[in-house]
N, CA, C and O of each residue as an XYZ file, in Angstrom:
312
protein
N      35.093   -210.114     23.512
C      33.723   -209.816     23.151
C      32.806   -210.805     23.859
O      32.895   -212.031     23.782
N      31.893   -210.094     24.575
C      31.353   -210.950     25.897
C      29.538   -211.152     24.602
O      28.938   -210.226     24.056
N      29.187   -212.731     24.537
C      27.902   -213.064     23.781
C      26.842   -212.566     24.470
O      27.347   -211.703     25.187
N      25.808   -212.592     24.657
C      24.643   -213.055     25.332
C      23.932   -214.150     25.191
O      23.519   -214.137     24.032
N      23.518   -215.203     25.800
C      23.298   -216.906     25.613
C      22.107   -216.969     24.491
O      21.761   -218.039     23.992
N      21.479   -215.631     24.123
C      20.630   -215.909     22.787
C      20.986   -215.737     21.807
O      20.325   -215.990     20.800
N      22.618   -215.055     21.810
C      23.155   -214.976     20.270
C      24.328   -215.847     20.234
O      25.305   -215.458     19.593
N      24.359   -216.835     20.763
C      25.097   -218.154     20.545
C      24.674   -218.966     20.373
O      23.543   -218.944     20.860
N      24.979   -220.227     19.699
C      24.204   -221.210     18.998
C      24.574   -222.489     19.742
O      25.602   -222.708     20.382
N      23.485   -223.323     19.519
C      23.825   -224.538     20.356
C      23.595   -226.016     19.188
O      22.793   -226.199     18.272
N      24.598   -226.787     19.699
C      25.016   -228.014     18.896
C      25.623   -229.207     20.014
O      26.407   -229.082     20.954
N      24.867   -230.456     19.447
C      24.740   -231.185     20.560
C      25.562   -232.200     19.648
O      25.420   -232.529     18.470
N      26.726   -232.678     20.902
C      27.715   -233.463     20.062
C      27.917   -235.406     21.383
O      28.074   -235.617     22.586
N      27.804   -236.077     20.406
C      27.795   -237.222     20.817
C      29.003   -237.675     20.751
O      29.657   -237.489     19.724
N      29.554   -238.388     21.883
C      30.894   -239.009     21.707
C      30.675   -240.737     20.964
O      30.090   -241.574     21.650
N      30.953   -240.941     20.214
C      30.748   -242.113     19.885
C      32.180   -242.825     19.904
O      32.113   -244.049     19.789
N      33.690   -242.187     20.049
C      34.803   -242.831     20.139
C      34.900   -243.038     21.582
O      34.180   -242.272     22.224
N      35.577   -243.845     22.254
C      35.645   -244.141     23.627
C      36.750   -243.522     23.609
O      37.629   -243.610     22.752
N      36.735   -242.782     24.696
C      37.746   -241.943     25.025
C      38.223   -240.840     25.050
O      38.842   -240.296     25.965
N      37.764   -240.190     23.334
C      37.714   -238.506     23.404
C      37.050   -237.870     24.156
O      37.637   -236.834     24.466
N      35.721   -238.017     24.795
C      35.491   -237.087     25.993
C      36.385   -237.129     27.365
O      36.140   -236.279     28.222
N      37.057   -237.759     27.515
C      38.111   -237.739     28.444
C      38.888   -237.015     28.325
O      39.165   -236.058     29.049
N      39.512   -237.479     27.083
C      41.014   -236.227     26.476
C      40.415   -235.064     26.523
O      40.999   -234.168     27.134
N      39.067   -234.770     25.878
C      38.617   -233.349     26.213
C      38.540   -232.966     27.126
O      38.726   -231.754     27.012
N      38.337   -233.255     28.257
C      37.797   -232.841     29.763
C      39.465   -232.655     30.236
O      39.733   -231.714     30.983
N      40.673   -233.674     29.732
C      41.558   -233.946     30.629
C      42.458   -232.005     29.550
O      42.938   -230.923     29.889
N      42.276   -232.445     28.805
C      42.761   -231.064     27.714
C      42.178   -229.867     28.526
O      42.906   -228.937     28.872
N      40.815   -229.913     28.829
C      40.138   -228.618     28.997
C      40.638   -227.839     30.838
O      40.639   -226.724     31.361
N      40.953   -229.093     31.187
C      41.095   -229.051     32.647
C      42.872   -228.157     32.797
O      43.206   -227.194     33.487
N      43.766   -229.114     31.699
C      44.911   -228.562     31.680
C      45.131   -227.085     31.509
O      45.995   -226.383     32.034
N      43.800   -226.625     30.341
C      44.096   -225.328     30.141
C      42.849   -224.429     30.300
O      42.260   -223.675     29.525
N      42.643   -224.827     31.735
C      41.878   -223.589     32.547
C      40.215   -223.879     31.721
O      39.160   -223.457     32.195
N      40.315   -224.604     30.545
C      38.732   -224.010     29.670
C      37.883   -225.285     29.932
O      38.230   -226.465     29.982
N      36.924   -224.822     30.051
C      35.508   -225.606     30.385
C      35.340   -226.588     29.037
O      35.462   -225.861     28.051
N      35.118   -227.890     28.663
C      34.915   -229.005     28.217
C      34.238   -228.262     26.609
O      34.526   -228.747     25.515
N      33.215   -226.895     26.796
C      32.551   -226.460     25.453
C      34.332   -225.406     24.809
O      35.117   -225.540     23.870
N      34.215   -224.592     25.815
C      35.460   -223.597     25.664
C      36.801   -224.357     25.007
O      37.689   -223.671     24.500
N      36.900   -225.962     25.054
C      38.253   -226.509     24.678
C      37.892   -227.080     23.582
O      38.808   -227.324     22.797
N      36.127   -227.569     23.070
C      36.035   -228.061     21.942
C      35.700   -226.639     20.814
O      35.578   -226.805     19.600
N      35.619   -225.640     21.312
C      34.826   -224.674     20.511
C      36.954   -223.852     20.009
O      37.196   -223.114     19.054
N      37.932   -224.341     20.988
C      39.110   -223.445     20.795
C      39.565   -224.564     19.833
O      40.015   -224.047     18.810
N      39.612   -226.040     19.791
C      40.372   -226.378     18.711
C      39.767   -226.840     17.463
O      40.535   -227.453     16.723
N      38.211   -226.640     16.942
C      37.810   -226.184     16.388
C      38.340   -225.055     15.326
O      38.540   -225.204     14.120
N      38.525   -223.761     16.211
C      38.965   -223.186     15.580
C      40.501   -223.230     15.293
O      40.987   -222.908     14.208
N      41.077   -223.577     16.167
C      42.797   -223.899     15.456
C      42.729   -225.014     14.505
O      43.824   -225.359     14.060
N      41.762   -225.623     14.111
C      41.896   -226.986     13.241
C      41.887   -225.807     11.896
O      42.876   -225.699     11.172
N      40.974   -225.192     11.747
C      41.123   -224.066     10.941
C      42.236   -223.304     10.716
O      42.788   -223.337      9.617
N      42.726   -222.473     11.808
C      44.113   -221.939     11.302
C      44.868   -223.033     10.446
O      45.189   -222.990      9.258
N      45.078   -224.122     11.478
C      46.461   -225.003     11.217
C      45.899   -225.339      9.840
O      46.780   -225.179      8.994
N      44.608   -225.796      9.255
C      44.777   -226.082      8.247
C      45.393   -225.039      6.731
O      45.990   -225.442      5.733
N      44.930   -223.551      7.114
C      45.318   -222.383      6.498
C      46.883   -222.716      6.186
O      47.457   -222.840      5.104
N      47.366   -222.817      7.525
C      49.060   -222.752      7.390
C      49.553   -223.883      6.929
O      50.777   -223.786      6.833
N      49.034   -225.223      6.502
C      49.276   -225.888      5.898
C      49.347   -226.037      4.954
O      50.223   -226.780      4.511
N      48.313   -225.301      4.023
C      48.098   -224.949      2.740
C      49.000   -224.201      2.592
O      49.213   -224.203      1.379
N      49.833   -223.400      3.174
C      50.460   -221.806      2.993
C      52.163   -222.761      3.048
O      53.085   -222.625      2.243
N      52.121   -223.635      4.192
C      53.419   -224.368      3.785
C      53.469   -225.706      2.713
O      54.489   -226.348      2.462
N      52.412   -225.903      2.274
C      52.488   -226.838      0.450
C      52.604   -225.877     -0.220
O      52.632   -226.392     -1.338
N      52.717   -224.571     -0.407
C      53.005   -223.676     -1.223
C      54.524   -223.614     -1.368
O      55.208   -223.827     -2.369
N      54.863   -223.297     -0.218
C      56.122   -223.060     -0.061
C      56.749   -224.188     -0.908
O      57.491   -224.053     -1.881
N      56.235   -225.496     -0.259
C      57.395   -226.530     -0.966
C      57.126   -227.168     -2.172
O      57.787   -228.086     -2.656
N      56.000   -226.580     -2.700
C      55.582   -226.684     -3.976
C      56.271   -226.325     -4.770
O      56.744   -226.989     -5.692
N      56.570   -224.283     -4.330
C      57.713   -223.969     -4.628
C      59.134   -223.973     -5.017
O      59.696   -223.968     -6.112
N      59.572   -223.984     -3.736
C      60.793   -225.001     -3.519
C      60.983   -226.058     -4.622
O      61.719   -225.849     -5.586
N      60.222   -227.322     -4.430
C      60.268   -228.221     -5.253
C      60.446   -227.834     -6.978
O      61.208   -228.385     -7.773
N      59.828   -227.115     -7.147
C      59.850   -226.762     -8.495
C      61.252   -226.138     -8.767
O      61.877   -226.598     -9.724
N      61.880   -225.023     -7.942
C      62.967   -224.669     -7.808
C      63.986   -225.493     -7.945
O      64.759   -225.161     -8.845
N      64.281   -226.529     -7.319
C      65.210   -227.728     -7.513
C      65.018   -228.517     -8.760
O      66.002   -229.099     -9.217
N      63.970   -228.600     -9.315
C      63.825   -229.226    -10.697
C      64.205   -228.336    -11.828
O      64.545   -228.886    -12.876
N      64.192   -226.814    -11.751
C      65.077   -226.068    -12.111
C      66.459   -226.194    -12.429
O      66.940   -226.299    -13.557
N      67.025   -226.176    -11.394
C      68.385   -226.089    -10.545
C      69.055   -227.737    -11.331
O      70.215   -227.899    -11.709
N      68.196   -228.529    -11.383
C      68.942   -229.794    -11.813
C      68.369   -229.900    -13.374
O      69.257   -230.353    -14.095
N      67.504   -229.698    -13.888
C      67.953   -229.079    -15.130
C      68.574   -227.950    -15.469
O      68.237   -227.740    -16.634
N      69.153   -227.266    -15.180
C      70.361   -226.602    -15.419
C      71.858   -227.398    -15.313
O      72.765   -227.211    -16.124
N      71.925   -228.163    -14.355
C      73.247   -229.077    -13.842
C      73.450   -229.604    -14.777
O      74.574   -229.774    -15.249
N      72.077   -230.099    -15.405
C      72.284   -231.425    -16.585
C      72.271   -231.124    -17.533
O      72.231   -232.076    -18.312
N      72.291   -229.741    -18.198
C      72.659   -228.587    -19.283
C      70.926   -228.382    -19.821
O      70.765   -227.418    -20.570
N      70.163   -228.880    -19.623
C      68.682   -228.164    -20.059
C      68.781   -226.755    -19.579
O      69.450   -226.412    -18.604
N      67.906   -225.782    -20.505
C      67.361   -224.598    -20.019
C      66.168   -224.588    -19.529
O      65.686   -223.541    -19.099
Protein backbone atom coordinates (compact mmCIF):
# COMPACT_ATOMS: atom_id res chain seq x y z
CA UNK A 1 0.00 0.00 0.00
CA UNK A 2 1.81 2.93 -1.60
CA UNK A 3 1.05 6.52 1.12
CA UNK A 4 1.03 9.82 -0.32
CA UNK A 5 3.63 12.19 1.76
CA UNK A 6 0.38 14.09 3.16
CA UNK A 7 -1.10 11.10 4.72
CA UNK A 8 1.97 10.15 6.62
CA UNK A 9 3.01 11.63 9.66
CA UNK A 10 6.17 13.08 10.65
CA UNK A 11 8.18 12.70 14.03
CA UNK A 12 11.44 14.05 14.69
CA UNK A 13 13.68 11.77 16.70
CA UNK A 14 16.93 12.82 18.46
CA UNK A 15 19.70 10.47 19.10
CA UNK A 16 20.82 11.22 22.44
CA UNK A 17 22.70 7.58 22.97
CA UNK A 18 26.04 7.60 21.12
CA UNK A 19 25.90 5.18 18.81
CA UNK A 20 22.38 4.06 17.94
CA UNK A 21 22.27 6.14 14.88
CA UNK A 22 25.02 4.14 13.56
CA UNK A 23 23.56 0.70 14.35
CA UNK A 24 20.58 2.17 12.60
CA UNK A 25 22.14 3.28 9.46
CA UNK A 26 24.59 0.11 9.73
CA UNK A 27 21.05 -2.21 10.30
CA UNK A 28 19.27 -0.21 7.59
CA UNK A 29 22.10 -0.52 5.08
CA UNK A 30 22.28 -4.41 5.80
CA UNK A 31 18.72 -4.72 4.93
CA UNK A 32 18.26 -2.77 1.82
CA UNK A 33 15.88 -0.03 4.10
CA UNK A 34 16.54 3.57 4.31
CA UNK A 35 17.53 4.77 8.08
CA UNK A 36 13.27 5.96 8.48
CA UNK A 37 12.16 2.44 6.74
CA UNK A 38 14.52 0.44 9.51
CA UNK A 39 13.33 2.62 12.46
CA UNK A 40 9.61 2.65 11.38
CA UNK A 41 10.15 -1.73 10.69
CA UNK A 42 11.40 -2.40 14.23
CA UNK A 43 9.08 -0.32 15.74
CA UNK A 44 6.72 -2.35 14.59
CA UNK A 45 8.30 -5.82 15.40
CA UNK A 46 8.94 -4.41 18.98
CA UNK A 47 5.17 -4.78 18.91
CA UNK A 48 4.71 -8.16 17.51
CA UNK A 49 7.60 -9.57 19.65
CA UNK A 50 6.08 -8.07 22.51
CA UNK A 51 2.45 -9.82 21.61
CA UNK A 52 4.37 -13.17 21.41
CA UNK A 53 5.82 -12.72 24.54
CA UNK A 54 2.85 -12.27 26.34
CA UNK A 55 1.40 -15.35 24.35
CA UNK A 56 4.64 -17.36 25.53
CA UNK A 57 4.13 -16.24 29.60
CA UNK A 58 0.94 -17.82 28.98
CA UNK A 59 2.12 -20.80 27.90
CA UNK A 60 4.49 -21.19 30.86
CA UNK A 61 2.23 -19.82 33.17
CA UNK A 62 0.46 -22.68 32.14
CA UNK A 63 2.81 -25.18 32.13
CA UNK A 64 3.96 -24.03 35.45
CA UNK A 65 0.78 -24.46 37.04
CA UNK A 66 0.58 -27.91 35.42
CA UNK A 67 3.67 -29.18 37.25
CA UNK A 68 2.41 -27.87 40.57
CA UNK A 69 -0.40 -30.11 39.80
CA UNK A 70 1.55 -33.05 38.82
CA UNK A 71 3.66 -32.74 42.15
CA UNK A 72 0.81 -32.43 44.23
CA UNK A 73 -0.47 -35.44 43.08
CA UNK A 74 3.16 -37.30 43.59
CA UNK A 75 2.92 -36.11 47.12
CA UNK A 76 -0.70 -37.60 47.48
CA UNK A 77 -2.66 -34.03 47.55
CA UNK A 78 -5.64 -33.74 45.21
Amino acid sequence: MNSRKSDREKFVIRFSELGLRAQIADEAKLASRSMNGEIVYRLFRSFELEEELRRANAVIDRLTGLDAVDVGRAEGHS
